[in-house]
N, C-alpha and C positions, 0 to 999 in steps of 0.2 A: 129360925123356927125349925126343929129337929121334930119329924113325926116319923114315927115308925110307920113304913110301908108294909099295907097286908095284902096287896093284891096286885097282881103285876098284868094283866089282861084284862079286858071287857070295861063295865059301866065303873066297877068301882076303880080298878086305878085311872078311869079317866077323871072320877070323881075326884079323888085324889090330887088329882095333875091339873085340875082347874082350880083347887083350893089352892096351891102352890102357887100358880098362877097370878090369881087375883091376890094373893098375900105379897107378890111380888112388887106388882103393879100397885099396892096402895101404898107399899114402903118406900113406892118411889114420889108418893104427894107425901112422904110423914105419917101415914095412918098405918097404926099396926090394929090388927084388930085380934085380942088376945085368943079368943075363945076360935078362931074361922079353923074348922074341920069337916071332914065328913061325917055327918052324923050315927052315931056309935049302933043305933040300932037296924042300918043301914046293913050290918053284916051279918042280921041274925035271917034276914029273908032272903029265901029262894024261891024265885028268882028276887036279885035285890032289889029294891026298891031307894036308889041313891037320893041321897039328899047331902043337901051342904048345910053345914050351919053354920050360919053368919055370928052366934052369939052374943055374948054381951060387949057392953064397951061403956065408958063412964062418959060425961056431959062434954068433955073438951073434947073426944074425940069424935063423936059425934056431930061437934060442931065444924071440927076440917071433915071430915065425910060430908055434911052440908053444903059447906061450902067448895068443894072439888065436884059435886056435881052438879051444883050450879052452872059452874065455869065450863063443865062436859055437856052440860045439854042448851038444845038450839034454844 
């Protein structure tokens, strides 16, 4: 997953650095989730106001998303 880095300090590259994150950690159950970035409009406000977007994703994937959190929660 190749995303251009716009901010190297504060809320947005940790925003950033958590989408990486969790994009990491669901490729390790097989879930890629195409659309997961920091949301675009996220860079237009100052101060930002960070957001993730989780996106879309079609029915199969969905379904191992379902099912991994299943198996992650008590």
């Amino acid at each position: 997953m190749a995303r251009e880095r716009r901010a190297t300090t504060g809320p947005m590259a940790e925003a950033e650095a958590v989408c990486e994150e969790l994009a990491a950690a669901l490729r390790r159950t097989g879930i890629v989730l195409p659309s997961l970035t920091v949301d675009a409009l996220t860079y237009g406000y100052e101060p930002p106001r960070v957001l993730v977007e989780l996106g879309r994703c079609n029915v199969e994937t969905t379904r191992k998303l379902i099912a991994v959190l299943k198996t992650a929660a008590p």
